[in-house]
Wavefront OBJ file of the C-alpha trace (Angstrom):
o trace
v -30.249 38.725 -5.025
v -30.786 36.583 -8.493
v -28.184 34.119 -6.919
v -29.979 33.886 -3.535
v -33.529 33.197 -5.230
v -31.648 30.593 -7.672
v -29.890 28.808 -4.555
v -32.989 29.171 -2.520
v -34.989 27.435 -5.664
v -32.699 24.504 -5.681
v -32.867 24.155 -2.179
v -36.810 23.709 -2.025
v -36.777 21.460 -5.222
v -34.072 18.884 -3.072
v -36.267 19.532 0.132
v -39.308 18.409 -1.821
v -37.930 15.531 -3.318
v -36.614 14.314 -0.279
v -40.113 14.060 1.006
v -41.398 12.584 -1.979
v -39.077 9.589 -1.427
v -39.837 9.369 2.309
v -43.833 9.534 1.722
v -43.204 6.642 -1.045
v -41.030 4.744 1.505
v -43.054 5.108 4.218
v -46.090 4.452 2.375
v -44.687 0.808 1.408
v -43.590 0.226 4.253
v -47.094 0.514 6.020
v -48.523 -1.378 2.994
v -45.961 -4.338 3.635
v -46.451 -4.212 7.301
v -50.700 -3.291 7.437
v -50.395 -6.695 4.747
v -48.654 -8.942 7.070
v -50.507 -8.146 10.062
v -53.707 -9.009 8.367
v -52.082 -12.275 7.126
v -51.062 -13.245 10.765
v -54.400 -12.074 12.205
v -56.013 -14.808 10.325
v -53.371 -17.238 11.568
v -51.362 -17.096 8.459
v -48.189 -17.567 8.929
v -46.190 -14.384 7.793
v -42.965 -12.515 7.515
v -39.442 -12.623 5.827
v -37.964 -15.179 7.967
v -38.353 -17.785 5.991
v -35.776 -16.790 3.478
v -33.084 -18.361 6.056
v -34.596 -21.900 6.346
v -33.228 -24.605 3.918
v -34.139 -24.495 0.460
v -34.355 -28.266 -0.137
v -34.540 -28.512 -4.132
v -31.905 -27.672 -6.346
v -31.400 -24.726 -8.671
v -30.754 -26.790 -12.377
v -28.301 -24.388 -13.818
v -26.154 -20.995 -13.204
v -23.430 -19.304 -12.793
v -23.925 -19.499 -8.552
v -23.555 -22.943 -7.059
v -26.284 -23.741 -5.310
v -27.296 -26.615 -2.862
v -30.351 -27.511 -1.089
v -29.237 -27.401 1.952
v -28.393 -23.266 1.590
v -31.131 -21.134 2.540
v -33.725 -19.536 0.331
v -32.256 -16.345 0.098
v -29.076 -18.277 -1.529
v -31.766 -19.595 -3.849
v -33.885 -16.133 -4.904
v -30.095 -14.857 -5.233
v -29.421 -17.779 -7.953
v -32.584 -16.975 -9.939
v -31.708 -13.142 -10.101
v -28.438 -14.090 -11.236
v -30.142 -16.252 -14.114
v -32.665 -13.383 -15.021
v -29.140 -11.189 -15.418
v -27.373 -14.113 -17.328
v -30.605 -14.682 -19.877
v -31.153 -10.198 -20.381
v -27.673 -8.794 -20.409
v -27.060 -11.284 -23.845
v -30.829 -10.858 -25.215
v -29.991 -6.670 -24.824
v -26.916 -6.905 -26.578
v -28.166 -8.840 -29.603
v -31.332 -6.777 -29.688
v -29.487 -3.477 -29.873
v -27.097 -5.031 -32.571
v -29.842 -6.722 -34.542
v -32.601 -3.598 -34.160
v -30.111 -1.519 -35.576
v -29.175 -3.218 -38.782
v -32.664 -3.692 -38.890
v -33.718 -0.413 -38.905
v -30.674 0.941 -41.244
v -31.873 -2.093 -43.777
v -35.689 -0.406 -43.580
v -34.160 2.554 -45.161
v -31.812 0.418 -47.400
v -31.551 1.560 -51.188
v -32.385 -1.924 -52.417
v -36.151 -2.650 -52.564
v -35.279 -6.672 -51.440
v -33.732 -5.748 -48.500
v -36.046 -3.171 -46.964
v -38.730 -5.733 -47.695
v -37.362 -8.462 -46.042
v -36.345 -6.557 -42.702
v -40.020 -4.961 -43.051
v -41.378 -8.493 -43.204
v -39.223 -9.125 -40.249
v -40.182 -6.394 -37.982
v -44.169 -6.740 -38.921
v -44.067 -11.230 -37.783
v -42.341 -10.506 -34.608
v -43.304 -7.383 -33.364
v -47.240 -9.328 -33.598
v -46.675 -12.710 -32.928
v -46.736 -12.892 -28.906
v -43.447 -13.274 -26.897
v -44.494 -16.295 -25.232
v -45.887 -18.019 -28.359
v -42.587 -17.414 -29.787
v -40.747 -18.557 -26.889
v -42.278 -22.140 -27.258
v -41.936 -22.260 -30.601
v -38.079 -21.742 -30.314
v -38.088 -24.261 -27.505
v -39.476 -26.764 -29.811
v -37.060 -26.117 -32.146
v -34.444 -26.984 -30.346
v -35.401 -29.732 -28.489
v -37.037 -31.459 -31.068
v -35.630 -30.520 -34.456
v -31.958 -30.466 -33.804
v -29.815 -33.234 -34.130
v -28.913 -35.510 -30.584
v -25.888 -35.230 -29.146
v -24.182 -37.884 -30.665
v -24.861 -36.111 -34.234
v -23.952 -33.030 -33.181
v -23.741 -30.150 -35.810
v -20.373 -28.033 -35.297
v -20.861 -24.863 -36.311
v -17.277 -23.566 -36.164
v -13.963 -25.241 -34.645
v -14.991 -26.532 -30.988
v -18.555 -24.915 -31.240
v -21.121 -27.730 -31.408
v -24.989 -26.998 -31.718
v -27.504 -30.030 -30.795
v -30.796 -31.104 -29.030
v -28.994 -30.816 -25.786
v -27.503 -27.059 -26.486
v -24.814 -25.117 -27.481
v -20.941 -26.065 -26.637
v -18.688 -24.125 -26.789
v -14.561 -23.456 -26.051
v -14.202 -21.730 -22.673
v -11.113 -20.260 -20.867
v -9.626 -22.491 -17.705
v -6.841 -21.337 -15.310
v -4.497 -23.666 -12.883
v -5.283 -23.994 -9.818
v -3.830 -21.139 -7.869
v -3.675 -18.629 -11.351
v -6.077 -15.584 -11.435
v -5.649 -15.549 -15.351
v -6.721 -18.140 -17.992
v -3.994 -20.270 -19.184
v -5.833 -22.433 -21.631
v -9.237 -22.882 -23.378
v -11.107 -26.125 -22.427
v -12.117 -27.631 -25.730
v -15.546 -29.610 -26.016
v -15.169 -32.662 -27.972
v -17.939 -34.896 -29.639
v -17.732 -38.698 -27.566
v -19.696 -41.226 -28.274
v -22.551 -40.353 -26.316
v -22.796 -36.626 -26.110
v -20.384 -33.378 -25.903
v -17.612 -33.201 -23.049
v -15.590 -29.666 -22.420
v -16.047 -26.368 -23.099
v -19.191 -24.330 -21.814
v -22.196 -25.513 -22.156
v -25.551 -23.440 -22.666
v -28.635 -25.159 -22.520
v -31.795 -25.560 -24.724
v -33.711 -23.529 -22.136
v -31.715 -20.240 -22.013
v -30.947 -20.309 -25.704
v -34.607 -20.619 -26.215
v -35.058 -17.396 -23.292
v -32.157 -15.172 -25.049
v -33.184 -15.842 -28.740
v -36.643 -15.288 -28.131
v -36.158 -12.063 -26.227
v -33.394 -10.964 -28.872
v -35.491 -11.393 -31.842
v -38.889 -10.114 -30.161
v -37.433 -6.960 -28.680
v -34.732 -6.300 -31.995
v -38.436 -5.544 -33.865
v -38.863 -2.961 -31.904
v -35.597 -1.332 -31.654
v -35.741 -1.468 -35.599
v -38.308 0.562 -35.642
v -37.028 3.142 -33.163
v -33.959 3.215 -35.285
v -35.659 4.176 -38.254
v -37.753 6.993 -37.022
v -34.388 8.098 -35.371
v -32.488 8.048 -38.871
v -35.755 10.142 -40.461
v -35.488 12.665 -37.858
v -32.547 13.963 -38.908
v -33.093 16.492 -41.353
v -32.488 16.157 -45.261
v -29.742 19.340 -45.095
v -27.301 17.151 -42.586
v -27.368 14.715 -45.143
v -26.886 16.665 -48.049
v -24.285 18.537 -46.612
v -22.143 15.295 -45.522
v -22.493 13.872 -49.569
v -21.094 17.424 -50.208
v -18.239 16.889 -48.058
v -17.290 14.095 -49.591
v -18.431 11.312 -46.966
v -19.626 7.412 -48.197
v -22.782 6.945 -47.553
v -21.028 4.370 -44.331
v -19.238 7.209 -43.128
v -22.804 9.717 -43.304
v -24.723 7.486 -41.562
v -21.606 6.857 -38.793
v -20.645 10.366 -38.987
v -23.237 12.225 -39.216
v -26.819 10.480 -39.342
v -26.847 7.999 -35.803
v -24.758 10.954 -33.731
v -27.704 13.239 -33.927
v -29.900 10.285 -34.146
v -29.408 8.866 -31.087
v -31.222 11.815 -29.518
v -34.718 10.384 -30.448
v -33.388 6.640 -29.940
v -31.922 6.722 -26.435
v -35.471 7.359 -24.826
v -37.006 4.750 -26.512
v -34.782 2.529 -26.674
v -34.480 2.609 -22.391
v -37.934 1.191 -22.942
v -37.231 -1.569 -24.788
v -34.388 -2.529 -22.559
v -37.173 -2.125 -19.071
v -39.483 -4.220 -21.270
v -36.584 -6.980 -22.026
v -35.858 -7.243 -18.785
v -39.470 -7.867 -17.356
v -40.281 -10.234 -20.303
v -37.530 -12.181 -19.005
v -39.830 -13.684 -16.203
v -41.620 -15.671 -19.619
v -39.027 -17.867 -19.095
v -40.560 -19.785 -16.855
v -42.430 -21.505 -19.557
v -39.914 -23.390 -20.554
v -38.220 -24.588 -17.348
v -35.157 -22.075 -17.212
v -34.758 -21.290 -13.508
v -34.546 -17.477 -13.126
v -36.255 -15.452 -10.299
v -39.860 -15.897 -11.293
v -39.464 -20.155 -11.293
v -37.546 -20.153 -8.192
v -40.081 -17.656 -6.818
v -42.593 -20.161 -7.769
v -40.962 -23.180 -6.450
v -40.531 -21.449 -3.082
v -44.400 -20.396 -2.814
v -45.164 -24.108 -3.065
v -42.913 -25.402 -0.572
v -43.534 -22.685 1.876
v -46.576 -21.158 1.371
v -45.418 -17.464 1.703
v -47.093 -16.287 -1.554
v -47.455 -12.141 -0.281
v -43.498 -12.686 0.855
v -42.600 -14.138 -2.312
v -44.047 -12.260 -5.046
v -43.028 -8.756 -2.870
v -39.368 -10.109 -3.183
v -40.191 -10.439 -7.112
v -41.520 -6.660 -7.386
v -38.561 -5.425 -5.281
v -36.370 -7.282 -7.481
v -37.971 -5.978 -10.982
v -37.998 -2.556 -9.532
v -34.182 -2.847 -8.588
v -33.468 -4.208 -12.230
v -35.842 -1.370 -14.031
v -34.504 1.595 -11.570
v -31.028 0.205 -12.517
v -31.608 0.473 -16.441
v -33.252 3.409 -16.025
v -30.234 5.464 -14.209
v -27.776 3.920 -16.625
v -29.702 5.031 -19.805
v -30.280 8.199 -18.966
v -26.968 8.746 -18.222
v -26.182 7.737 -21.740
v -29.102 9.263 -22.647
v -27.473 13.110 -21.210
v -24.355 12.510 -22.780
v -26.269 12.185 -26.670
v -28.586 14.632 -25.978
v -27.181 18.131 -27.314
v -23.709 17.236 -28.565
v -24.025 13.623 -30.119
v -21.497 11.344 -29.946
v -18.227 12.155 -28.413
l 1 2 3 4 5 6 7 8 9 10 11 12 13 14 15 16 17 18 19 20 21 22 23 24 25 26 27 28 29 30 31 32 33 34 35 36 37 38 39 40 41 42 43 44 45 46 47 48 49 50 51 52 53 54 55 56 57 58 59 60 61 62 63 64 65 66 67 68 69 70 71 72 73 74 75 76 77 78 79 80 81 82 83 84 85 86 87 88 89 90 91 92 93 94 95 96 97 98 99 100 101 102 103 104 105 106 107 108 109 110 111 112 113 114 115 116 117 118 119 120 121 122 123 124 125 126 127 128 129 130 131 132 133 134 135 136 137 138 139 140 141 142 143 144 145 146 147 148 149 150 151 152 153 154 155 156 157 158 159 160 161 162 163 164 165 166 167 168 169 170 171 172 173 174 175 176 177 178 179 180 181 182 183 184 185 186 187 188 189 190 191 192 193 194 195 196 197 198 199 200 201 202 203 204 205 206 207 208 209 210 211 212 213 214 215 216 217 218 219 220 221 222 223 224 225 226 227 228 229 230 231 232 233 234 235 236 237 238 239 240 241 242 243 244 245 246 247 248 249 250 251 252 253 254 255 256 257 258 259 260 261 262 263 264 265 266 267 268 269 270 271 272 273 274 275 276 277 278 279 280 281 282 283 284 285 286 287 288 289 290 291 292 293 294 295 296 297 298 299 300 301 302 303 304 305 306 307 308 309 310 311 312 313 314 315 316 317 318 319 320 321 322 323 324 325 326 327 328 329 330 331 332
C-alpha cells in the first residue's frame, strides 16, 4: 500500500511538471506570436525569416569563418560562439583566482589577507563596465606597438595589438598536430602563432577579475563554515595545514560554495554581453548590427533572450550536477 501511495506520488509530481512546462511553452509561444501579429498589423514587417537573407558585413574575429554573403543565422551563430570563447576562459580564471583569493583572506600573515581584502573590496565596487574600459585603455594605449613588442616568455609576445602566442598546426590531411606555429617579431608587427586581440583580452580580464571578487568571498564563508572540530581533528592527525585545507576543509566546503558559486558563473556569462563596449563581436554586437540593417528589433533581441536562457539553463544543469555530487559526501 506504502509503495502504491509513493509510486502514485511520483507519478502526480511528473504529471504536474509536465504541465508546468507546457503552460510556460505555450504561454511564450502566444506572447511571440500575439507580438508579431501586432507588429504586422501596423504594417511592420515581422517574423524570423529574415535570419536566411545575406548578412552583408563581416564578423571581425572568431573561431567560425564567417562571410557576408552567409545568412544571418551564420552570423548570430558566430557571435554566440564569441560570447562562449570570451566566458568559458573568464570562468576558469575566476574560479582559480576567487579561490586563492578567498584562502589568502584567511591567510596567517596579516600582509596578505590585507592585500586580497583590498582586492576583493576595489573590484567587487568599481562597476564592470567602468572596469572594462579602463582595461581597454590599457592595452591599447599603454602597451608597447607591435614593433616593440614585450615577450613575456619564449614565443609569447604581449603589445598594443594583443597577445601572440605559439599554437599547434597539423599537415594537410593529419587529424593531429605535428608542429607548433611560432610567432616571430618582423619589422612591422608579430607573424605566427595565435593571436588574441586587445578586445577579448580586455572582455576575459575584466570579467575574470570582476567576478574572482566575488568567488573570494564565497570561498571564505565556505572555509568558515566548516566547523573548528574538523580542523582540529585533521592537525591531530598529523595533516599540513596544505593537506587540511585539501583534505579536509574545501571537501566539506564546497557544500556552501557550489550554490553560490553557479551564480557567479550565470552572472559571468550575462555580463559577457558588456563587451560590446569595446568592439568585441559576440552575440549582443552582432545582434545590434543586425537590428540596424534590418530593422527586426522584437526578432532580434527574442533571439538574444533565447540565447541567454540556453547559456544560463545550460550552467545551471551542469552545476547542480556538480553541485549533487558535493553535497553529502564531499569530494570523491
Amino acid at each position: 500500500m506504502a509503495r502504491r501511495r509513493e509510486a502514485r506520488a511520483v507519478w502526480l509530481a511528473w504529471a504536474l511538471q509536465a504541465l508546468l512546462v507546457m503552460a510556460v511553452v505555450g504561454g511564450a509561444f502566444w506572447l511571440v506570436h500575439h507580438a508579431l501579429e501586432a507588429l504586422r498589423a501596423r504594417g511592420v514587417r515581422s517574423g524570423f525569416d529574415f535570419l536566411w537573407d545575406a548578412a552583408r558585413f563581416e564578423v571581425a574575429e572568431g573561431w567560425l569563418d564567417f562571410e557576408g554573403s552567409q545568412p544571418l543565422w551564420r552570423a548570430f551563430l558566430a557571435g554566440l560562439v564569441n560570447t562562449v570563447r570570451a566566458s568559458v576562459p573568464a570562468a576558469l580564471i575566476a574560479v582559480v583566482l576567487g579561490t586563492l583569493l578567498g584562502i589568502g583572506r584567511l591567510a596567517p600573515h596579516m600582509l596578505v589577507r590585507w592585500l586580497c581584502a583590498l582586492y576583493v573590496q576595489t573590484l567587487r565596487n568599481v562597476p564592470l563596465l567602468l572596469q572594462l574600459l579602463m582595461l581597454y585603455f590599457a592595452i591599447t594605449h599603454l602597451l608597447p606597438d607591435s614593433t616593440e613588442a614585450i615577450e613575456l616568455a619564449p614565443g609569447v609576445w604581449l603589445s598594443k595589438g594583443g597577445l601572440s602566442m605559439p599554437w599547434p598546426v597539423s599537415e594537410p590531411g593529419d587529424f593531429w598536430p605535428s608542429h607548433f606555429d611560432w610567432p616571430e617579431r618582423g619589422s612591422f608587427n608579430v607573424t605566427g602563432g595565435a593571436a588574441l586581440s586587445p578586445e577579448y583580452l580586455a572582455v576575459v580580464l575584466a570579467l575574470a577579475l570582476y567576478t574572482a571578487a566575488f568567488i573570494a568571498e564565497i570561498v571564505r564563508a565556505g572555509i568558515g563554515s566548516v566547523s573548528a572540530g574538523q580542523k582540529l581533528a585533521a592537525q591531530a592527525l598529523g595533516l599540513t595545514p596544505g593537506q587540511q585545507l585539501r583534505i579536509v576543509v574545501l571537501p566539506q566546503a564546497l557544500r556552501v560554495i557550489v550554490p553560490a558559486l553557479t551564480n557567479q558563473l550565470l552572472s559571468l556569462t550575462k555580463n559577457s554581453s558588456l563587451a560590446v563596449a569595446v568592439g568585441y563581436p559576440e552575440l549582443v554586437s552582432i545582434a545590434n548590427t543586425t537590428l540596424n540593417s534590418t530593422g527586426r528589433a522584437f526578432e532580434c533581441i527574442a533571439v538574444i533572450m533565447a540565447v541567454y536562457l540556453a547559456l544560463s539553463l545550460i550552467t545551471s544543469a551542469l552545476m547542480n550536477r556538480y553541485n549533487a555530487r558535493v553535497a553529502l559526501r564531499g569530494w570523491q
